[in-house]
C-alpha positions as semicolon CSV with decimal commas, in nm:
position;residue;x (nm);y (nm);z (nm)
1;X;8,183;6,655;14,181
2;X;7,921;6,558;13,912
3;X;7,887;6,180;14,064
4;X;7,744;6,278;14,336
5;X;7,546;6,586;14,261
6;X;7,218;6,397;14,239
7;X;7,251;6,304;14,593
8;X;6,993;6,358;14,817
9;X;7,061;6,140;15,133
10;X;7,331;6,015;15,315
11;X;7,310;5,760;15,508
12;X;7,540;5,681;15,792
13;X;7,693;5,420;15,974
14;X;7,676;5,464;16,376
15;X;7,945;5,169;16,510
16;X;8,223;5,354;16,464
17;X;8,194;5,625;16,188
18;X;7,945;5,825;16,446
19;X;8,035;5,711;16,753
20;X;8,357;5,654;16,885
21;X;8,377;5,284;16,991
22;X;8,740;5,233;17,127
23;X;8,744;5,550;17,318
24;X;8,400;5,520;17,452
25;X;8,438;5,138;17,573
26;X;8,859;5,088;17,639
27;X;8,795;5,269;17,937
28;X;8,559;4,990;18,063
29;X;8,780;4,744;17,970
30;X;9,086;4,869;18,082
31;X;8,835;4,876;18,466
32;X;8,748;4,546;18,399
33;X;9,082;4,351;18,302
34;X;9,234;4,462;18,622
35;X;8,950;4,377;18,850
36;X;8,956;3,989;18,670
37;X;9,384;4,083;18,736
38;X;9,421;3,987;18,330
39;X;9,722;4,099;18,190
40;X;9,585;4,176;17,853
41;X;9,593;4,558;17,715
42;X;9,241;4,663;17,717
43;X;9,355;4,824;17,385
44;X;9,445;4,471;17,238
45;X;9,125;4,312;17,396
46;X;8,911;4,564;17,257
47;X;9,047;4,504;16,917
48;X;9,025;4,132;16,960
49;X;8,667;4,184;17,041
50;X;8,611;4,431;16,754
51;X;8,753;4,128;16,475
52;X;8,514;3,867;16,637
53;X;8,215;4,076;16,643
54;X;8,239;4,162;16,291
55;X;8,342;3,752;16,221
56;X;7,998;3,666;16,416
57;X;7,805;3,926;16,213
58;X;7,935;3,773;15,926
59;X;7,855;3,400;15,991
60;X;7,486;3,503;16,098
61;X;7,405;3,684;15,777
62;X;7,575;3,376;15,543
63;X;7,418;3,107;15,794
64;X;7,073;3,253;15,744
65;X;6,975;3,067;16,086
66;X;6,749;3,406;16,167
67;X;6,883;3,765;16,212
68;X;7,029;3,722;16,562
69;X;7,069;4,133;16,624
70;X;7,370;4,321;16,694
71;X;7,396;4,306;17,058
72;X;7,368;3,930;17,069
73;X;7,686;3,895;16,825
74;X;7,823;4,199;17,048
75;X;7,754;3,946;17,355
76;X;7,916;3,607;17,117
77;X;8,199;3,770;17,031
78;X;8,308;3,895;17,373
79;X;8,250;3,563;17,498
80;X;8,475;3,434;17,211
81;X;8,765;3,745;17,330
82;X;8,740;3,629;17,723
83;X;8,775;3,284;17,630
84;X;9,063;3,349;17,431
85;X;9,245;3,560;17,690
86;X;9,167;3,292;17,924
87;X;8,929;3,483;18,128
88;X;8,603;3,287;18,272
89;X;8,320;3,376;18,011
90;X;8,059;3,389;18,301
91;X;7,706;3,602;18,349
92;X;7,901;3,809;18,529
93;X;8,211;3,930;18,310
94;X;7,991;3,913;18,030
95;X;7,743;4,158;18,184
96;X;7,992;4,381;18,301
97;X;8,129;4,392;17,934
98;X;7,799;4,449;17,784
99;X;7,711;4,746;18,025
100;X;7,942;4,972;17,929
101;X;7,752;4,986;17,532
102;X;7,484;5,212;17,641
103;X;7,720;5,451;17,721
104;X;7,892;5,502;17,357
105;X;7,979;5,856;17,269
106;X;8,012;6,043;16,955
107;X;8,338;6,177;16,789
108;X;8,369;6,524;16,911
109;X;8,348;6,700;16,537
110;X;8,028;6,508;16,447
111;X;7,757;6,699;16,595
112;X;7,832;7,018;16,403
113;X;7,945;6,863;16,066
114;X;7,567;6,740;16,066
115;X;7,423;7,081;16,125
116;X;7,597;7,174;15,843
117;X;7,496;6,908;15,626
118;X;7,149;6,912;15,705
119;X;7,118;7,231;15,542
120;X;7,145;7,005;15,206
121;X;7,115;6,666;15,242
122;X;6,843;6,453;15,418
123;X;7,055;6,263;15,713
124;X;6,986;5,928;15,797
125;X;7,143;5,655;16,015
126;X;7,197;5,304;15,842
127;X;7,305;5,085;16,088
128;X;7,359;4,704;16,197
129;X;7,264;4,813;16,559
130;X;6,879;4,666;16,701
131;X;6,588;4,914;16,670
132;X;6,532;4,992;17,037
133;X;6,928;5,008;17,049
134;X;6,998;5,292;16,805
135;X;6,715;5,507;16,938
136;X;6,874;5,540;17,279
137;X;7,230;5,617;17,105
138;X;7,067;5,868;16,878
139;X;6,847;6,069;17,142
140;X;7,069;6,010;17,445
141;X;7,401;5,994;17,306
142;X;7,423;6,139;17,001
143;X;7,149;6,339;17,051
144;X;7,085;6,483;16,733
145;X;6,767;6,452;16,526
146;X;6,823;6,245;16,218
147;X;6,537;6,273;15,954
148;X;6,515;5,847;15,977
149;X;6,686;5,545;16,162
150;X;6,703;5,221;15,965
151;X;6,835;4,922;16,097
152;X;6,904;4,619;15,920
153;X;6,654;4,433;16,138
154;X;6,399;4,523;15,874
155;X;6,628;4,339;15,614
156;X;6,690;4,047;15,817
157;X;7,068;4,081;15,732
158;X;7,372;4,248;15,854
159;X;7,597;4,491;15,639
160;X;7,700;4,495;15,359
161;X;7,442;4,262;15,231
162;X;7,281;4,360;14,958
163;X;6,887;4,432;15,052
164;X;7,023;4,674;15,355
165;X;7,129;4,933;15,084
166;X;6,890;4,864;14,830
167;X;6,573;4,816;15,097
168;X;6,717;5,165;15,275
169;X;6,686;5,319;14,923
170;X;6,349;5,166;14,861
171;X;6,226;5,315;15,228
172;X;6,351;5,651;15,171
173;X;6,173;5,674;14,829
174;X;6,492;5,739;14,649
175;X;6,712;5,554;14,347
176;X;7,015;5,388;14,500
177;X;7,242;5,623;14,315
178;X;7,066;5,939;14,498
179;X;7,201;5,803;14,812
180;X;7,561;5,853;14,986
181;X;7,677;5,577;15,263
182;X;7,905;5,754;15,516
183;X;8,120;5,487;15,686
184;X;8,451;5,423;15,836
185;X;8,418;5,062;15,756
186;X;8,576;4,978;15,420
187;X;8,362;4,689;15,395
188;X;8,049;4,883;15,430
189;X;8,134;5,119;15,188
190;X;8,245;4,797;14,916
191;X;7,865;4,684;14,964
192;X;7,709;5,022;14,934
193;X;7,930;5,133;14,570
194;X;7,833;4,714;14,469
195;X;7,465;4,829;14,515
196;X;7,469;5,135;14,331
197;X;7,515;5,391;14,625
198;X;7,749;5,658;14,627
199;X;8,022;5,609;14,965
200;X;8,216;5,830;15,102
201;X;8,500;5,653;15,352
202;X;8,544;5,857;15,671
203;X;8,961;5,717;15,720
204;X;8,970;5,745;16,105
205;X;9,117;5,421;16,145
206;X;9,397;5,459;15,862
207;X;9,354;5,082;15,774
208;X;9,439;4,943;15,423
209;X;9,083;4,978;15,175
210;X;8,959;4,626;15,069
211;X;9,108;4,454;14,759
212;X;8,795;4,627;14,519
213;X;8,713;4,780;14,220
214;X;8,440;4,929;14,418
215;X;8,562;5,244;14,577
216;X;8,483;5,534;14,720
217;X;8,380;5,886;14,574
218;X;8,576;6,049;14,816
219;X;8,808;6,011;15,117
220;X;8,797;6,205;15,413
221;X;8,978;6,213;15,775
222;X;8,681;6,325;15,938
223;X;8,333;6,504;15,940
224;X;8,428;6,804;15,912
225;X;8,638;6,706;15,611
226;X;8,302;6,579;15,500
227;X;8,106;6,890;15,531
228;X;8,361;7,049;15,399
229;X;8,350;6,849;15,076
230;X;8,006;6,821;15,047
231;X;7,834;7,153;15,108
């Protein structure tokens, strides 16, 4: 794979591509919807909720009102979901929403593809999540000892804009193209090839890539697909 043999770090997205959003939190909803007696799927909610937060990210970053943080468009965009399953958007539902995010879990394979990958690569998370946020997630549910955590806080921006990828480069005393973004997210992996990065798209989800001539260097089902490819 000559592309990417001057890479040095990857850097990886958390919400989603490391931990495992709709099987950590559709429990929680699935409790919740029947204690409001909604008659919504907590699968469809979740997925509902998922598309706004991701709208609300958006609009924040092109708005350039001030960086908001990711649990506050977490906390807009499940106000949005209630609303539109006509379910009160109180203090209450939304705090019993919001409670269940600590609790996020990794996919089961992760853990170990990293050991493996450490042996060659310096591993670092690059995520939209708030500072104080992705610590807890990393030590307590993760738990695994990433050589940095970046947040987009310190760009001011949510993913993919462009200074998150080229200010996580900058940080991590590297050239954008010694760099490898790790990401379930087609979109995130669009903004990281636009900057210069290498991207690797972890296809968990098996949605349709975005309409790009940036694309991947390579495709995988999972981590262990990626350590498999890259070590």
């Amino acid at each position: 794979m000559p592309r990417l043999a001057d890479t040095k770090a990857l850097t990886f997205d958390l919400f989603g591509t490391v931990l495992d959003l709709g099987g950590s939190l559709t429990p929680f909803i699935s409790e919740f919807l029947s204690d409001v007696e909604a008659t919504v799927a907590a699968e469809e909610f979740w997925e509902h909720w998922r598309l706004r937060q991701r709208l609300e990210q958006f609009q924040d970053t092109i708005m350039q009102l001030g960086h908001s943080g990711y649990l506050e468009t977490v906390r807009r965009a499940a106000a949005y979901t209630l609303k539109r399953h006509h379910i009160p958007a109180t203090d209450d539902t939304l705090q019993a929403l919001m409670a269940a995010w600590p609790h996020l879990q990794p996919f089961p394979e992760v853990v170990a593809a990293l050991e493996r990958l450490q042996k060659s690569y310096r591993l670092v998370v690059l995520s939209n999540g708030d500072p104080e946020f992705l610590q807890h997630l990393v030590s307590n549910q993760v738990r695994w000892a990433f050589d940095d955590i970046i947040s987009v806080t310190t760009a001011g921006a949510f993913k993919p804009h462009p200074a998150v990828y080229r200010g996580a480069a900058r940080d991590l005393g590297l050239e954008v193209g010694e760099c490898l973004m790790v990401s379930a997210n087609s979109f995130d992996v669009v903004g990281a090839r636009a900057c210069g990065f290498r991207a690797a798209l972890v296809d968990r989800y098996r949605q349709p890539y975005e309409d790009s001539p940036f694309r991947p260097d390579l495709t995988v089902d999972d981590f262990t697909q990626l350590a498999d490819r890259l070590c």
